[in-house]
Each structure stands twice: as structure tokens, then as C-alpha cells.
C-alpha positions in Angstrom: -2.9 -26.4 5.4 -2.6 -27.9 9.0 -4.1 -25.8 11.6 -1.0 -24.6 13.2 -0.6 -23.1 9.7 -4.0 -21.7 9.2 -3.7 -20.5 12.9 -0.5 -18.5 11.8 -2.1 -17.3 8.9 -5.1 -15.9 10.5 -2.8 -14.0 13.4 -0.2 -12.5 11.4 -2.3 -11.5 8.2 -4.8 -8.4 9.6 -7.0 -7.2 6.9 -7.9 -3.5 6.4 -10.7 -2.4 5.4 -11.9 1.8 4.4 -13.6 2.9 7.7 -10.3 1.3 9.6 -8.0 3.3 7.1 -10.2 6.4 7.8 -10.1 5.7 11.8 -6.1 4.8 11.3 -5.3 7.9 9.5 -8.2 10.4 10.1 -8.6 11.0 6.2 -12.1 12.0 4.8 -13.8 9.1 3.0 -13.3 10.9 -0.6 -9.5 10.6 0.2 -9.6 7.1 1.2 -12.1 6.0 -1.6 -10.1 7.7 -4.3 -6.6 6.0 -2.8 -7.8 2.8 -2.8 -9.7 3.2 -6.2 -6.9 5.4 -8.1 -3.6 5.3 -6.7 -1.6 2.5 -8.7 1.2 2.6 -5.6 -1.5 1.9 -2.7 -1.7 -1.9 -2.3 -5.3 -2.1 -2.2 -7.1 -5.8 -2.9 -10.6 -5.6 -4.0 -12.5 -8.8 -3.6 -16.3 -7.9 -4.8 -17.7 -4.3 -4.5 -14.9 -4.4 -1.1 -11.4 -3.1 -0.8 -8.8 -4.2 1.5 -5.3 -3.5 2.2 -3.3 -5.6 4.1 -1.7 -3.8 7.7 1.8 -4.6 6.7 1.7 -3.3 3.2 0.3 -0.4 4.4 2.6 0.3 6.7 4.8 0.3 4.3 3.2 1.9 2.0 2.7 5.1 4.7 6.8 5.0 5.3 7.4 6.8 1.7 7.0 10.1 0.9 4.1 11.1 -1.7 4.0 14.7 -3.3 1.1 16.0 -5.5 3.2 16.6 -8.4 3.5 15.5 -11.6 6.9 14.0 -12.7 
């Protein structure tokens, strides 16, 4: 990877992480801990004992329309 490309990379690819979901949103932390954790549709990445989502997925992920129930 040159260092245009890591350069690129590093500005385009902005890394979430719980308390800036929580500030983002305003959810409680039992909300966000148990999204990241539980939901199979949120695009969370856990790399150790940390989970990260990445902005644009998440964006995404926001734009959809999620109900409660059971279908």
C-alpha cells in the first residue's frame, strides 16, 4: 500500500466505537451494548473485548426501518 493509498484509507474509513454511537444517537448504553452484541442486522466488528462499526455502514444501517416485532 503506497501512502497516497494508506492516506485515503485512513480519511475515508471513520471508525465508531459505543460511547460515539451513544453520543451520535443518545441511546442508553444497555441499548447500544445489546445492538452491537445481539442484533445480526447491525454491522458491528469486534476486534478483542472492542466493538466498532464503521460510519458509513451505520448510516446505512440507521436509513431502514426496524420494528420490535416478531415476523
Amino acid at each position: 500500500m503506497t501512502k497516497e493509498q494508506k492516506q485515503i484509507a485512513t480519511t475515508e474509513l471513520i471508525m465508531l466505537d459505543m460511547n460515539d454511537v451513544m453520543d451520535i444517537t443518545g441511546w442508553c448504553e444497555n441499548v447500544v451494548r445489546h445492538t452491537f452484541a445481539y442484533d445480526e442486522n447491525f454491522p458491528a466488528i469486534k476486534k478483542g473485548k472492542k466493538y466498532q462499526v464503521e460510519l458509513g455502514a451505520f448510516k446505512e444501517y440507521l436509513s431502514k426501518r426496524r420494528t420490535n416485532k416478531q415476523e
